[in-house]
C-alpha positions as CSV (number, residue, x, y, z in Angstrom):
1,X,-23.4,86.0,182.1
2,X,-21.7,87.8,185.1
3,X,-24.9,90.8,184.6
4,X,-27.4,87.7,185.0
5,X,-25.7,86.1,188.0
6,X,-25.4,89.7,189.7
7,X,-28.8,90.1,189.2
8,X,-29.6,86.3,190.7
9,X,-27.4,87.3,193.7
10,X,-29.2,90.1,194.1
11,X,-32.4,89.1,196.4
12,X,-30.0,86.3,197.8
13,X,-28.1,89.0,199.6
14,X,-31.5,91.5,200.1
15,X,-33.1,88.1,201.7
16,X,-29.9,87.4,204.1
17,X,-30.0,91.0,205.5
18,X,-33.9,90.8,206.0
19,X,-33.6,88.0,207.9
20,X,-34.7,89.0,211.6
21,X,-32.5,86.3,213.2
22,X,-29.6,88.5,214.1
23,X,-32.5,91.1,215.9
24,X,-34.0,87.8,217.8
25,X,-30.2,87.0,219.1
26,X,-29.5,90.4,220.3
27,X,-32.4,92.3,220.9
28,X,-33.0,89.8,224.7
29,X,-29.4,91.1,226.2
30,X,-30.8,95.2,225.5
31,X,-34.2,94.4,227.1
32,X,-31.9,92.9,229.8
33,X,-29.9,95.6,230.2
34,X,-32.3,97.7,230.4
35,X,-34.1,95.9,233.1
36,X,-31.0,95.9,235.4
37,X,-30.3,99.2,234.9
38,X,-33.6,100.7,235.7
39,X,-34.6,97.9,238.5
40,X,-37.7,97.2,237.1
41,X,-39.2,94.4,238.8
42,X,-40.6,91.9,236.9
43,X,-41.6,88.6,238.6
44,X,-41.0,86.1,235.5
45,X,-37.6,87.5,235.5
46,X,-36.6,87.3,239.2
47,X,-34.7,84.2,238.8
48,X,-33.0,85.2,235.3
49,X,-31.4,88.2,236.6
50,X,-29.3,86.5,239.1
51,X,-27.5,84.9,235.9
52,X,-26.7,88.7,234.5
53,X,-22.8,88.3,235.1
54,X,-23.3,85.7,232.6
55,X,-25.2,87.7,230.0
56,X,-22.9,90.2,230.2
57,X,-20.2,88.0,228.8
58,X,-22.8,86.7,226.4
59,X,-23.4,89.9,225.1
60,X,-19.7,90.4,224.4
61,X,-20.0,87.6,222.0
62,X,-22.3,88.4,220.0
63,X,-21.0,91.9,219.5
64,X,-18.2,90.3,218.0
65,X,-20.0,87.5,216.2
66,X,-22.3,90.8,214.9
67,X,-18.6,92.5,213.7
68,X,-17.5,89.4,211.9
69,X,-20.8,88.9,210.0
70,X,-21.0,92.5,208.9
71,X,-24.2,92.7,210.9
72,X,-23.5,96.6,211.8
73,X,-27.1,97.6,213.1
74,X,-26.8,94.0,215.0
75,X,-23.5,95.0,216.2
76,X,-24.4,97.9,217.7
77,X,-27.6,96.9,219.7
78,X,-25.4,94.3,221.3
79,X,-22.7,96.6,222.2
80,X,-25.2,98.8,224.1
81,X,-26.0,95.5,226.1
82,X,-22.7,94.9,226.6
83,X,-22.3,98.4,227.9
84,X,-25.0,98.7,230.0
85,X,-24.7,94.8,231.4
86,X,-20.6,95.0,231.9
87,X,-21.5,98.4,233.5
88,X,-23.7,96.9,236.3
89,X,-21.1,93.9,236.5
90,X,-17.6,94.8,236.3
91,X,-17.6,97.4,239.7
92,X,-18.0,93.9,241.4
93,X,-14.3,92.6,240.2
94,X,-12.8,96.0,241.0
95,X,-14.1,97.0,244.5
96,X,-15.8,100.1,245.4
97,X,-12.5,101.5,247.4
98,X,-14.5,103.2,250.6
99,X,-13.6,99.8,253.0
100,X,-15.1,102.1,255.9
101,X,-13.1,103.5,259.4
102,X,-9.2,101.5,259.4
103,X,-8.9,101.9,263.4
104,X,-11.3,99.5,265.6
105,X,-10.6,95.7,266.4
106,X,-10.1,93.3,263.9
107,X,-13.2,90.7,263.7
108,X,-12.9,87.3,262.0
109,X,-17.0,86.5,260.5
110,X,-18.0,83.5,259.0
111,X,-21.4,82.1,257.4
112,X,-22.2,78.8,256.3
113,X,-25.5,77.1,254.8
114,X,-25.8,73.4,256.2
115,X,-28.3,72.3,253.7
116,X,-30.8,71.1,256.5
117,X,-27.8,69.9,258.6
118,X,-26.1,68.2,256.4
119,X,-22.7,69.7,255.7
120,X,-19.4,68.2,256.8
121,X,-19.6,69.5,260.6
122,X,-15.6,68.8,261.2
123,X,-15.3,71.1,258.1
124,X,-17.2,73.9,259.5
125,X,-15.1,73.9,262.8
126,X,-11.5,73.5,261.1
127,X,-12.4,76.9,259.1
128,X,-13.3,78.3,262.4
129,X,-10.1,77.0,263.8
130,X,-8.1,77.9,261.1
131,X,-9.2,81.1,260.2
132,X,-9.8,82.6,264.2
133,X,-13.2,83.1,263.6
134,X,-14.9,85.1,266.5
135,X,-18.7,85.4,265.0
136,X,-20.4,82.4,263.0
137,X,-23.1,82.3,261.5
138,X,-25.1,79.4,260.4
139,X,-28.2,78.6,258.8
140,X,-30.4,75.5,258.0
141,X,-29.2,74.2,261.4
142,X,-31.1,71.9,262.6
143,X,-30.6,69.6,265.7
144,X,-28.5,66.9,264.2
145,X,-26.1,69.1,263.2
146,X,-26.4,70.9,266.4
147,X,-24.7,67.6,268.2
148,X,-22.5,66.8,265.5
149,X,-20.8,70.7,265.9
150,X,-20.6,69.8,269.3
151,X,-18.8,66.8,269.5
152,X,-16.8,68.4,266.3
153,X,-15.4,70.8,268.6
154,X,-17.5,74.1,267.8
155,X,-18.1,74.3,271.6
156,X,-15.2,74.6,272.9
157,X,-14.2,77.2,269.9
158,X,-17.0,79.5,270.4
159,X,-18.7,79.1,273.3
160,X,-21.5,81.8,273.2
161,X,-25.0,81.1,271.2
162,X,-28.0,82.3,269.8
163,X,-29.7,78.9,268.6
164,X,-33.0,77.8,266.9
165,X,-32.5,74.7,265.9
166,X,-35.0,72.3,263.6
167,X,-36.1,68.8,263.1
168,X,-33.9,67.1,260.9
169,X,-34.3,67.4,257.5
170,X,-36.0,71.2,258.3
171,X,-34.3,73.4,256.4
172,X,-35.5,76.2,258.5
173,X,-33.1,76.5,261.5
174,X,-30.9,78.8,262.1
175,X,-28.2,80.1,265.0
176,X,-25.2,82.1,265.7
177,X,-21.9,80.9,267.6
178,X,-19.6,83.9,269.4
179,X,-16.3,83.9,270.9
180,X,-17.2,86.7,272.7
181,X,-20.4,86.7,275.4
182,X,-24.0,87.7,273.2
183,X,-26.8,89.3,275.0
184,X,-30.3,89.8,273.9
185,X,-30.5,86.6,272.2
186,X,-33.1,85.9,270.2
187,X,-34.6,84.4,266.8
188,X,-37.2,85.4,264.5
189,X,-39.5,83.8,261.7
190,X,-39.3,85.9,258.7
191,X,-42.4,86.0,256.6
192,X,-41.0,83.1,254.2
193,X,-40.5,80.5,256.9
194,X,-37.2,80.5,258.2
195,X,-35.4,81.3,261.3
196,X,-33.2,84.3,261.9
197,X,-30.8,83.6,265.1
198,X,-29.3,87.3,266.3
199,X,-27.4,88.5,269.4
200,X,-25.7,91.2,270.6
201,X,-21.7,90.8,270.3
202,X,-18.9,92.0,272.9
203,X,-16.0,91.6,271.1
204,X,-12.9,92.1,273.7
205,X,-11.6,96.1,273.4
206,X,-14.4,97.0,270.8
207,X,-18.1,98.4,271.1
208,X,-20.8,96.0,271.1
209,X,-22.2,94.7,267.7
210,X,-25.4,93.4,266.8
211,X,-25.3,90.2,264.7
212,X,-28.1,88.6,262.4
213,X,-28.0,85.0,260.7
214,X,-30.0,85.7,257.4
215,X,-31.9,83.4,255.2
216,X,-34.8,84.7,253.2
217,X,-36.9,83.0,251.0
218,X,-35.9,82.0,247.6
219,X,-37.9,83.3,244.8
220,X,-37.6,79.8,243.2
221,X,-41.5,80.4,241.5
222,X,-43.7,83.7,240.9
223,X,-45.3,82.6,243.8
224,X,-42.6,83.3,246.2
225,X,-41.3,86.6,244.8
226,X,-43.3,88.9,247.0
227,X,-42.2,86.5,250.0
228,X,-38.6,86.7,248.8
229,X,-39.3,90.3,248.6
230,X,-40.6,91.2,252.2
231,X,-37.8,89.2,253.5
232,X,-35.4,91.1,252.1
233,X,-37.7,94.5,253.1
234,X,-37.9,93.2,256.4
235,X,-34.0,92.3,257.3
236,X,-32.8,95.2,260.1
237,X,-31.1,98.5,259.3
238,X,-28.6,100.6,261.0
239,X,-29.6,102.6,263.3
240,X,-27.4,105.5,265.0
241,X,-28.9,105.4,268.2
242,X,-27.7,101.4,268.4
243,X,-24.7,99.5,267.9
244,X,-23.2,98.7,264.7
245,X,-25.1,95.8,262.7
246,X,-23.9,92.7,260.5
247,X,-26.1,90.5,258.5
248,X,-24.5,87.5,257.1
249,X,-26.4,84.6,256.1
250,X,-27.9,83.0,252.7
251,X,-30.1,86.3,251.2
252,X,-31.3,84.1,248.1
253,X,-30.4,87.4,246.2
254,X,-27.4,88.8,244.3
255,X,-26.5,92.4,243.3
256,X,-28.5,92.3,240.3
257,X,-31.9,92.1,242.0
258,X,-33.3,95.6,243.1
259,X,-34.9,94.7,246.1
260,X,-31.3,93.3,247.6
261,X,-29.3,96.8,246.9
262,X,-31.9,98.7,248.1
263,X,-30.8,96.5,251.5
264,X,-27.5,97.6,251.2
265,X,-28.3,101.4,250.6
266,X,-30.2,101.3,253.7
267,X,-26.8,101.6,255.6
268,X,-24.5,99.0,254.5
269,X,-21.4,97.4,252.7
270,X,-21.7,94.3,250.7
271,X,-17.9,93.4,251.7
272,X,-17.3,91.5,248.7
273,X,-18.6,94.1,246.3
274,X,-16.5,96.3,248.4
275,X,-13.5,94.5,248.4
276,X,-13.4,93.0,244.6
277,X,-15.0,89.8,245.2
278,X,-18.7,90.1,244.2
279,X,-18.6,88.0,241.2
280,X,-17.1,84.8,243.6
281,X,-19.9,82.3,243.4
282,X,-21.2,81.0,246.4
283,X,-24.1,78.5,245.8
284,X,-24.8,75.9,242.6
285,X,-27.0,73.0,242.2
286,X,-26.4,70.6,244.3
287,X,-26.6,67.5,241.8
288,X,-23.8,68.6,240.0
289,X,-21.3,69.3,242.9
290,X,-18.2,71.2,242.8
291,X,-20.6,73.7,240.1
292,X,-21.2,77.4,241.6
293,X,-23.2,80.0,239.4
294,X,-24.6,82.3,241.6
295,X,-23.3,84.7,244.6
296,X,-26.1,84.4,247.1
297,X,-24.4,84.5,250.2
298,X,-23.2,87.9,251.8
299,X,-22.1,89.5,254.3
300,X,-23.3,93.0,255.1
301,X,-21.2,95.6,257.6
302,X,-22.8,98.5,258.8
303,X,-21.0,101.9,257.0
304,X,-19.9,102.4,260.8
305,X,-17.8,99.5,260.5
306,X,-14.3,99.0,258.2
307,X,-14.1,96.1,255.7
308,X,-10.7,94.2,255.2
309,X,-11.0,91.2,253.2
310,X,-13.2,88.4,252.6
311,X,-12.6,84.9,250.7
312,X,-14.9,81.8,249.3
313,X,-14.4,78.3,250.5
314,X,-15.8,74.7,249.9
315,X,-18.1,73.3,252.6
316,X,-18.6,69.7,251.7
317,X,-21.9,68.3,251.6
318,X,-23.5,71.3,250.9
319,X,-24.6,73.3,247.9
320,X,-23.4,76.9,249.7
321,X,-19.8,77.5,250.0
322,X,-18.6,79.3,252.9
323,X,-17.9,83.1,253.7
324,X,-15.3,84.4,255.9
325,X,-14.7,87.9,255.9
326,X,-12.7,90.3,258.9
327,X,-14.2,93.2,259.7
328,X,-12.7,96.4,262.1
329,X,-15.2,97.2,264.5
330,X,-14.8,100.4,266.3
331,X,-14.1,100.7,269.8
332,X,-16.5,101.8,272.3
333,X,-17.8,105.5,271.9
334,X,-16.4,106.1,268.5
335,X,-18.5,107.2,266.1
């Protein structure tokens, strides 16, 4: 009897350990990894590797499902995802520990996403107020929200402006409020649509700064990838001949995407990565408000420039949350 139901059992157990199910869970997360690692571009994916924080902790879990089923081949594929997603993830969490020159003049920045104007203007202006913010940056501005600002107070706070402002409902505006006088103001279109307000920057006993609102394009279809892509190509660099330069704005792009950190190797810090907080979501569907999933907004400081902290906070009526980081800017002829 027990040789006849070990026999029975036999292709039970041979058929459970041929089944290709565990390969099907796992094997996605390695191809994943893989595709973050190398920065291969592929379009289809564009919008799926902005959620790679979150397959990185998936991965995790079926590592240890894969242990506690015996699945040992399983168990190992998903550990190499694991290793190679938590290895593009986990630097965010911990800071990359160069925060640039300590000596120069502290600089309060902040950027904000209206949603075609309509944000909570008298919450914009109480972070300002709160938080000393000299530089803001702001995008989907449109003229609405221009005159509610106003009469908010944002005037009287920051009374220096680069502004291209929309119709309402025109998600395409953009502009840049300074406590400190801006010369060569200006705006651009970018090749996806949208409005870029920049200035140059005097903050009091520091060099001058050069200071761009970004919002590119967001690759919400294959359509818009190479769009989202020349944006991001497109956005200004350092240059050593010029002043220092920040970009702060919505980039529609998070650390995972290839075309983004090749941005920031063209001369800059990502202050959150920087500083510990890359994996702080800043943007979520709007539908389903207070939900954030991915971290689109940024701030970028020249390498010339120091970083000191930055922090995440609710903007109501808007699907962004708001940036404020301080910067040390250097003063005038240091290198």
């Amino acid at each position: 009897m027990t040789v006849a139901r070990e026999v029975e059992g036999r292709p039970r157990r041979e058929k459970r350990a041929r089944t290709p199910l565990p390969w099907l869970v796992v094997a996605p997360g390695l191809v994943w990894g893989v595709l973050r690692v190398t920065g291969a571009q592929v379009d289809a994916a564009t919008q799926l590797i902005a959620f790679t924080p979150y397959a990185a902790l998936w991965s995790v879990l079926l590592f240890l499902l894969a242990l506690t089923f015996r699945r040992w081949w399983a168990a190992v594929v998903a550990a190499l995802a694991a290793g190679l997603l938590l290895g593009a993830v986990t630097p965010r969490a911990i800071g990359a520990g160069d925060r640039g020159p300590r000596d120069g003049v502290t600089l309060p920045v902040m950027s904000a996403n209206l949603r075609a104007g309509g944000a909570d203007p008298a919450t914009v202006v109480r972070l300002v107020r709160d938080n000393h913010v000299g530089v803001l940056a702001l995008q989907e501005f449109t003229r609405e929200s221009r005159a509610a600002l106003t009469a908010a107070g944002l005037d009287v706070l920051l009374p220096y402006a680069s502004l291209a402002s929309a119709d309402p409902r025109d998600d395409t505006g953009s502009a840049l409020y300074s406590r400190y006088p801006i010369s060569d103001a200006g705006s651009r279109l970018n090749r996806g649509g949208f409005r870029q307000a920049y200035g140059q920057i005097q903050p009091s006993g520091a060099g001058p700064l050069l200071v761009e609102s970004v919002h590119t394009l967001a690759p919400a279809s294959r359509a818009r990838v190479d769009g989202w892509q020349r944006d991001l190509a497109d956005q200004p660099v350092p240059d050593p001949g010029a002043p220092p330069q920040v970009l702060l704005g919505d980039f529609n792009a998070t650390l995972d995407h290839r075309p983004f950190r090749d941005l920031v190797e063209r001369g800059y810090r990502d202050v959150a990565d920087t500083v510990g907080g890359g994996l702080r979501p800043t943007w979520g569907p709007f539908g389903i408000q207070p939900l954030r999933l991915l971290t689109l907004d940024h701030v970028l400081a020249d390498r010339r420039i120091g970083v000191v902290s930055l922090s995440v906070r609710d903007l109501a009526n808007s699907d962004h949350r708001a940036l404020l980081a301080t910067l040390r800017i250097p003063a005038p002829g240091a290198s």
